[in-house]
C-alpha positions as CSV (number, residue, x, y, z in Angstrom):
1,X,-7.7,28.1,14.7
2,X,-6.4,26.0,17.6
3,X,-4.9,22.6,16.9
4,X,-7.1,19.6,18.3
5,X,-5.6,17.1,21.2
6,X,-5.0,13.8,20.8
7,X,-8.4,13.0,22.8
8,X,-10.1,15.1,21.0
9,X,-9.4,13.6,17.4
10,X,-11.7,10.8,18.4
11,X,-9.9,8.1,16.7
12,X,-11.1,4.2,17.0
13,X,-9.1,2.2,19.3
14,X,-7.4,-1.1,17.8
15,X,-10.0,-3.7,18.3
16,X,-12.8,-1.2,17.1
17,X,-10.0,-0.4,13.9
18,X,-10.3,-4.6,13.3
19,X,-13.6,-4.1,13.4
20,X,-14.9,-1.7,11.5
21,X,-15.3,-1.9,6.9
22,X,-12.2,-1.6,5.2
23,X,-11.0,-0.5,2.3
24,X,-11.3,-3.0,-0.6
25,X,-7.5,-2.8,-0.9
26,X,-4.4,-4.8,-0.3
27,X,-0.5,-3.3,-0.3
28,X,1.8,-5.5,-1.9
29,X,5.4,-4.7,-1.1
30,X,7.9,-6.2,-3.5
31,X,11.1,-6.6,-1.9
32,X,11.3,-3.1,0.0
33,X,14.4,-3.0,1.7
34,X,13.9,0.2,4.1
35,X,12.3,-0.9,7.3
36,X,11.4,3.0,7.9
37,X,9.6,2.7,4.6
38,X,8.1,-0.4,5.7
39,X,6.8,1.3,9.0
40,X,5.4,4.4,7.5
41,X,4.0,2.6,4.9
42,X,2.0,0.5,7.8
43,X,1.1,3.7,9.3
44,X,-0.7,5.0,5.9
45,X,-2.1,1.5,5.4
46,X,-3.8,2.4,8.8
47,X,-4.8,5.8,7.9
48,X,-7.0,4.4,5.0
49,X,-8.2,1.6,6.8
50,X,-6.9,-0.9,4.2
51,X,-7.8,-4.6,4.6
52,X,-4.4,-5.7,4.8
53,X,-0.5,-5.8,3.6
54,X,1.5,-8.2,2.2
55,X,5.2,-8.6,3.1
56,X,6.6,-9.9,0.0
57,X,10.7,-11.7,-0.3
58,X,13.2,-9.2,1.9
59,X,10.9,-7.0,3.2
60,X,11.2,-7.1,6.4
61,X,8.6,-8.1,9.5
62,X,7.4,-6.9,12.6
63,X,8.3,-7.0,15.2
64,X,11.5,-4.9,14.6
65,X,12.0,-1.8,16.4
66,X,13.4,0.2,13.4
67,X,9.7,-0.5,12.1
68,X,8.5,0.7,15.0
69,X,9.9,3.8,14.7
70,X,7.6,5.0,11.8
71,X,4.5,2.8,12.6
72,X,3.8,4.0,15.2
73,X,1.9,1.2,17.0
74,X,0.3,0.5,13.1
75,X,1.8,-3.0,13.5
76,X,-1.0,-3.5,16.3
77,X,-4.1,-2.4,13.5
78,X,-3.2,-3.4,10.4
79,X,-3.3,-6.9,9.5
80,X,-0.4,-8.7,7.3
81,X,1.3,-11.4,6.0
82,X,4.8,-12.7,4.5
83,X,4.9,-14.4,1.6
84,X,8.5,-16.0,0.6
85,X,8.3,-14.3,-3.0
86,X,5.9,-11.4,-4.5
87,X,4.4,-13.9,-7.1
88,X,3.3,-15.9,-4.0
89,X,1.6,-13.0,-3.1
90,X,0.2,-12.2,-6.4
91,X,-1.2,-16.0,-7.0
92,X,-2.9,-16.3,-3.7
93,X,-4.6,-12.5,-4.4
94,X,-5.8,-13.8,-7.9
95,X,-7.3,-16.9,-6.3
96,X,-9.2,-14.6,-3.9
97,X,-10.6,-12.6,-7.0
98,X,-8.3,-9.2,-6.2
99,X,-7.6,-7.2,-9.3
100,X,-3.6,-6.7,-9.8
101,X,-1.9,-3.6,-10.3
102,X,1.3,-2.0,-10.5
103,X,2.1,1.1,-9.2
104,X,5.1,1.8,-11.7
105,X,6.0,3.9,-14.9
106,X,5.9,1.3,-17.9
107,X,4.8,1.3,-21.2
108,X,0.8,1.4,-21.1
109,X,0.2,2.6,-18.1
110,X,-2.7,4.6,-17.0
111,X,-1.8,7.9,-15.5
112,X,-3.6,8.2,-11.6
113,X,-5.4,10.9,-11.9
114,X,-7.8,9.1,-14.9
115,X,-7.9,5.8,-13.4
116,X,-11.3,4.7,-12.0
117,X,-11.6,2.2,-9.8
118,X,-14.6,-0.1,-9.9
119,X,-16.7,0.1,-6.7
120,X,-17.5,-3.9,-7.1
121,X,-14.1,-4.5,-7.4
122,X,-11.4,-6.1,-4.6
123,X,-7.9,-3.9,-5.4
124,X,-4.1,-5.1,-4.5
125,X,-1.9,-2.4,-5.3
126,X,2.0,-3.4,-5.5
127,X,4.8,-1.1,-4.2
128,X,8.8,-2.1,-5.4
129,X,11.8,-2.2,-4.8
130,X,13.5,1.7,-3.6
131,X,16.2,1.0,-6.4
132,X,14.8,-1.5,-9.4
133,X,10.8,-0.6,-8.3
134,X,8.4,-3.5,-9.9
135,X,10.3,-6.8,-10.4
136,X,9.6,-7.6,-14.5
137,X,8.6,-11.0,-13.2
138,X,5.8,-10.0,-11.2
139,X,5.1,-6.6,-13.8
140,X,4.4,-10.0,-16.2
141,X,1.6,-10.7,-14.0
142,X,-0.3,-7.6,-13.2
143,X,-3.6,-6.5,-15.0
144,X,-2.8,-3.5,-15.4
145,X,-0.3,-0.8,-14.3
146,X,-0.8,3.0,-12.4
147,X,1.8,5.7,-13.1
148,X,1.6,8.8,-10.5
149,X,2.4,11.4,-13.1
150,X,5.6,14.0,-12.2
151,X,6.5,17.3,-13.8
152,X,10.0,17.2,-12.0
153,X,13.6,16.0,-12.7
154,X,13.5,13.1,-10.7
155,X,12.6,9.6,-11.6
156,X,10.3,8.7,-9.3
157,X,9.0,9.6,-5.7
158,X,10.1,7.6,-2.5
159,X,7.7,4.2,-2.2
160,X,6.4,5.6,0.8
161,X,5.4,9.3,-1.1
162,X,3.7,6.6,-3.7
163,X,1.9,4.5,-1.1
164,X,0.5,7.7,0.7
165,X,-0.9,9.4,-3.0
166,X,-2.3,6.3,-4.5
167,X,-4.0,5.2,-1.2
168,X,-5.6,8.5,-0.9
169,X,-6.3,8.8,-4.5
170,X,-8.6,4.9,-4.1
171,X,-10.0,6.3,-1.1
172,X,-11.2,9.5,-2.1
173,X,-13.0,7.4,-5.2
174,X,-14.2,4.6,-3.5
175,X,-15.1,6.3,0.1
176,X,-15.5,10.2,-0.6
């Protein structure tokens, strides 16, 4: 087995990446305060080819360079916005006709692995906070919530381990 070169992985270049069909899916990021989080999670946005990301309250903007350091250039490819709070975010998405969910442990929740997304369907998939997750005031506005499931002791996994499963789990369904 011999690992492939850059030049040979034959990856799109940024204006072909602007380009080229998306993923019916926006990232909603609730008040994350790590800007390494915020970075890598703009690198895995890229990876899937989602449409675009929404910088929600304290979460922070590029250009930074400690974004940079985990994006990786993503800045450049994936498109995004600010919005002052998350329920901003969340009203303008419903306007557009996206379908709101939570990606957060809470009573009703449907477990990843069973949810099935709806091909005819635009997605916008909400990260939290590293510490409180979800705010309850935008949870109060959802249609419905997505729970990775865990077998271990901890609590939950790093927003950026949640962003990279539940992107890949919407692309494999919608795109594999």
């Amino acid at each position: 087995m011999k690992k492939l070169k850059l030049d040979e992985l034959n990856r799109v270049g940024v204006d072909e990446f602007k380009e080229q069909e998306k993923l019916p899916v926006i990232v909603v990021l609730d008040n994350v305060r790590s800007m390494h989080n915020i970075g890598s999670v703009f690198r895995t946005a890229d990876g899937f080819a989602i449409e675009k990301l929404y910088l929600c309250g304290i979460t922070a903007q590029p250009p930074h360079r400690e974004i940079e350091k985990t994006a990786l250039g993503a800045t450049q490819s994936v498109e995004w916005v600010h919005f002052e709070t998350t329920l901003d975010a969340v009203a303008s998405l419903r306007a557009d006709g996206y379908r709101i969910i939570g990606i957060e442990q809470a009573a009703g929740s449907i477990m990843l692995n069973t949810y099935k997304p709806d091909f005819s369907e635009k997605y916008a998939l909400i990260f939290g906070n590293e510490v409180n997750g979800v705010s309850d005031e935008v949870m109060a506005q959802i249609d419905e919530c997505i729970e990775i499931p865990q077998f271990g002791t901890k609590h939950s996994f790093n927003i950026v381990i949640s962003a990279g499963i539940v992107l890949w789990d919407f692309f494999a369904k919608l795109r594999l």
